[in-house]
C-alpha positions in Angstrom: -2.6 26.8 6.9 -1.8 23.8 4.9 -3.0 22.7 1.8 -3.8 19.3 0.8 -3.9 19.0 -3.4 -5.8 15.9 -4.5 -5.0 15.4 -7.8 -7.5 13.3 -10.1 -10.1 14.2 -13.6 -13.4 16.0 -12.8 -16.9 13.9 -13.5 -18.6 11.0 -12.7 -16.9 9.3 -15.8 -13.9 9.2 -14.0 -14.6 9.0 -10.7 -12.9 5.7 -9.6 -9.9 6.4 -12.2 -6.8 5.2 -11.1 -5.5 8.5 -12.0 -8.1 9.9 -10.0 -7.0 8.6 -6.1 -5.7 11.6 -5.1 -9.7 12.8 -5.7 -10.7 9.5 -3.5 -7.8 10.1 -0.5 -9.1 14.0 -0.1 -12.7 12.6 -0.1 -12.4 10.3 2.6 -10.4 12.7 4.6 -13.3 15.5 4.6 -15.4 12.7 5.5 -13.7 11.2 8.6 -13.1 14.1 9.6 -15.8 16.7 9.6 -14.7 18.5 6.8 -16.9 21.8 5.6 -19.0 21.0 2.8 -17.7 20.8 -0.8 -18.0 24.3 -2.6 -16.3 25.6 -5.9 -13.6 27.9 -5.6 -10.0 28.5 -7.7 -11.0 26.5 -10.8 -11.4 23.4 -8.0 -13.6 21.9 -5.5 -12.4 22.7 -1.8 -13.2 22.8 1.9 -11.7 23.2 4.8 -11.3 21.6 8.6 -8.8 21.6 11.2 -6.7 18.4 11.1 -4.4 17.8 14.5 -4.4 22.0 15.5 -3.4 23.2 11.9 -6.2 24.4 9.4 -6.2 22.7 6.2 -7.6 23.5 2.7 -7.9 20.0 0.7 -8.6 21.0 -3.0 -9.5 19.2 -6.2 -8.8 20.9 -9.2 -11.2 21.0 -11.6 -9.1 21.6 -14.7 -8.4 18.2 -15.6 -5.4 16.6 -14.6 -2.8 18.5 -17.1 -4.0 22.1 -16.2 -4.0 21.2 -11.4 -1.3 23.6 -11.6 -3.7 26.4 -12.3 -6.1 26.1 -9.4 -3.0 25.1 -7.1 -1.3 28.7 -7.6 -4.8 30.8 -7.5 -5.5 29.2 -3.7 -1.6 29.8 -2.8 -1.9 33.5 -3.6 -5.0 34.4 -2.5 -4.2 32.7 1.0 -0.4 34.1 0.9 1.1 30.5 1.0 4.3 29.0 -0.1 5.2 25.5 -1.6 6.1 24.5 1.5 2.8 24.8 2.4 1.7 22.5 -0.3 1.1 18.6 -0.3 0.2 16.9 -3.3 -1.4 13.2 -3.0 -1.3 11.9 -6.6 -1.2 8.8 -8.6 1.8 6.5 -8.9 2.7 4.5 -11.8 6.4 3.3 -10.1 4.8 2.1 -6.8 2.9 -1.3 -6.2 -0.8 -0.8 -5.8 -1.5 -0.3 -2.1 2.1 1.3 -1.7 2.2 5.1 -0.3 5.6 6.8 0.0 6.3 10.4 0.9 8.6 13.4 -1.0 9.7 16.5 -0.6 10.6 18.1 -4.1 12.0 16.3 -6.9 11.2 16.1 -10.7 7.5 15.1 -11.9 8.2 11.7 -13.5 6.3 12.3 -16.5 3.1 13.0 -14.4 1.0 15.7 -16.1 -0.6 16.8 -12.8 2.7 17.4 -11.0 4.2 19.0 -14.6 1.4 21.7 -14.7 1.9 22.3 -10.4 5.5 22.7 -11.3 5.1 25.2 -14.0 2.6 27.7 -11.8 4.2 26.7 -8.2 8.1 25.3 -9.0 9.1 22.0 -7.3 9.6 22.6 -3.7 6.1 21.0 -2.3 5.7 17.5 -0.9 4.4 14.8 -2.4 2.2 11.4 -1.2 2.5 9.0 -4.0 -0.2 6.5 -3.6 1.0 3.5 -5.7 -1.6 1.8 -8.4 1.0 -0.6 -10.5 2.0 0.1 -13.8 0.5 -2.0 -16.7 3.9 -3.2 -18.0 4.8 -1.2 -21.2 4.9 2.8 -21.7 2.3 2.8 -24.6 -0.4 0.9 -22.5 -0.3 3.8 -19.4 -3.1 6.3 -20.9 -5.4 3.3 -21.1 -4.2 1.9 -17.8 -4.3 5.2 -15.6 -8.2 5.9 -17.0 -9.7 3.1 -16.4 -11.4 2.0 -13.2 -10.1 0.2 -10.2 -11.1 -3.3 -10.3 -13.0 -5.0 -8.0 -10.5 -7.2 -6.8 -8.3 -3.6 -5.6 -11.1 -2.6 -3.5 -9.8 -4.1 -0.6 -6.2 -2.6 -0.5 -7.5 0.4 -2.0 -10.2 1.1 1.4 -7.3 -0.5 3.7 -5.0 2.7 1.8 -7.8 5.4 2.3 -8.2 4.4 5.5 -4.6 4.8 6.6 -4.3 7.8 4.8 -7.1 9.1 6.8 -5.5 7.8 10.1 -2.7 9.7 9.2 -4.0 13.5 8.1 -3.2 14.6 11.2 0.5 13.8 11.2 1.2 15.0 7.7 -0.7 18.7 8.7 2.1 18.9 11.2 4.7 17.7 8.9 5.9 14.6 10.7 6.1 11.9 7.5 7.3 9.1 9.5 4.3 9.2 12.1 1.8 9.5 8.9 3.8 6.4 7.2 3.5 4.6 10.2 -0.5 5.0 10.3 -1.0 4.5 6.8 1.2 0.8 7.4 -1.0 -0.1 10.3 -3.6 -0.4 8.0 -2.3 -1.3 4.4 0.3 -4.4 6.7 -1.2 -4.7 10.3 1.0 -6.4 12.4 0.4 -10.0 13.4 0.3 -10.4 17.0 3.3 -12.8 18.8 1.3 -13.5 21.5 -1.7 -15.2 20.5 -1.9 -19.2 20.6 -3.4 -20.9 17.1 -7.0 -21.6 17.7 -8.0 -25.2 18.0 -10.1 -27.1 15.1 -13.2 -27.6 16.7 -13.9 -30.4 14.4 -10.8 -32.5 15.9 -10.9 -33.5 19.3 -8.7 -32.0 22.0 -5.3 -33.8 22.5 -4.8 -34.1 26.7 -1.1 -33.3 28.1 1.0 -36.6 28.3 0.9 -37.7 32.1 4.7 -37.3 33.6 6.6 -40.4 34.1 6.9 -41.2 37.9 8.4 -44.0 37.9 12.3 -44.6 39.7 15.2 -45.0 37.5 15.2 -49.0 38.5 11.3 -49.2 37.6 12.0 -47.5 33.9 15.3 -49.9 33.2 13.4 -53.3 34.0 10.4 -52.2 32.1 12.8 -52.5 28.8 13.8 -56.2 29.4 9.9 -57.1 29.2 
């Protein structure tokens, strides 16, 4: 079994947090794909589904964001599961917004959600850091990380969810580059080499030149005209 750690604030009032897309990323992953219902369970929200072969647990704790650790090690025990086990998709302050990146251990950065997982788990789980900017000085993060996603981030933010989604499968089985890859068909589809630019259908169409038949002697005699 695998478990996927959303990390995020509990409530309505910050539902569409920044902070809070690790919530929105487990969300639209029991929703695409047929996910059991949401139930309470180890201080969080969870429920369960099968995601390419391997069961998964996705859980939100409901702790608020400086106490996930807490919920995180109650489901680990009771299921007999080790950090390796564990993938945490979490906020990013050090990523541009749309961004998505994958790691495996490492320090918490100053994220209280990863600080409290590392206290009750240690560091040895894997990470998806979804990137959301950062608002360009240190003091102005608590605001910035609380407040809601604009309107004008709703398009890379779906486009991210999305290829998150895509991807579930892949990072159940542990294959980060196949998961990367579907989250970047989405967030930076490729353009396609082999279409023509379509034509204005305001100008008019511009017919092929007709080729020049005439003989060598024909083209040099037309020049002394």
């Amino acid at each position: 079994m695998k478990l996927f750690v959303g990390l995020g604030n509990p409530g309505p009032k910050y539902e569409r947090n920044r902070h809070n897309i690790g919530f929105m990323a487990l969300d639209r992953i029991a929703r695409d794909h047929g996910f059991s219902p949401w139930k309470a369970k180890f201080q969080a929200m969870i429920c369960e589904g099968n995601l390419g072969g391997e069961k998964v647990l996705l859980l939100k704790p409901q702790t608020f964001m400086n106490l996930s650790g807490q919920s995180v090690g109650e489901a680990m025990r009771f299921y007999k599961l080790t950090p390796d086990d564990v993938v945490v998709l979490h906020d990013e302050l050090d990523l541009a917004p749309g961004k998505a990146r994958i790691k495996q251990g490492g320090g918490h950065a100053g994220h209280n959600g990863l600080r409290s997982i590392h206290s009750h788990i240690g560091a040895d789980y894997a990470r998806v850091r979804l990137g959301i900017g950062h608002p360009g000085h240190k003091d102005a993060v608590a605001g910035y990380v609380l407040r809601d996603f604009p309107k004008a981030d709703e398009d890379w933010l779906d486009d991210l969810m999305r290829g998150i989604s895509d991807g579930a499968a892949e990072l159940a089985r542990g294959d980060g580059g196949k998961f990367m890859n579907a989250v970047a068909l989405r967030v930076a589809p490729p353009r396609s080499s082999g279409t023509k630019p379509k034509a204005d259908a305001n100008k008019p169409a511009q017919e092929e030149p007709a080729p020049d038949t005439r003989s060598a002697m024909e083209k040099l005699m037309d020049k002394f005209k």
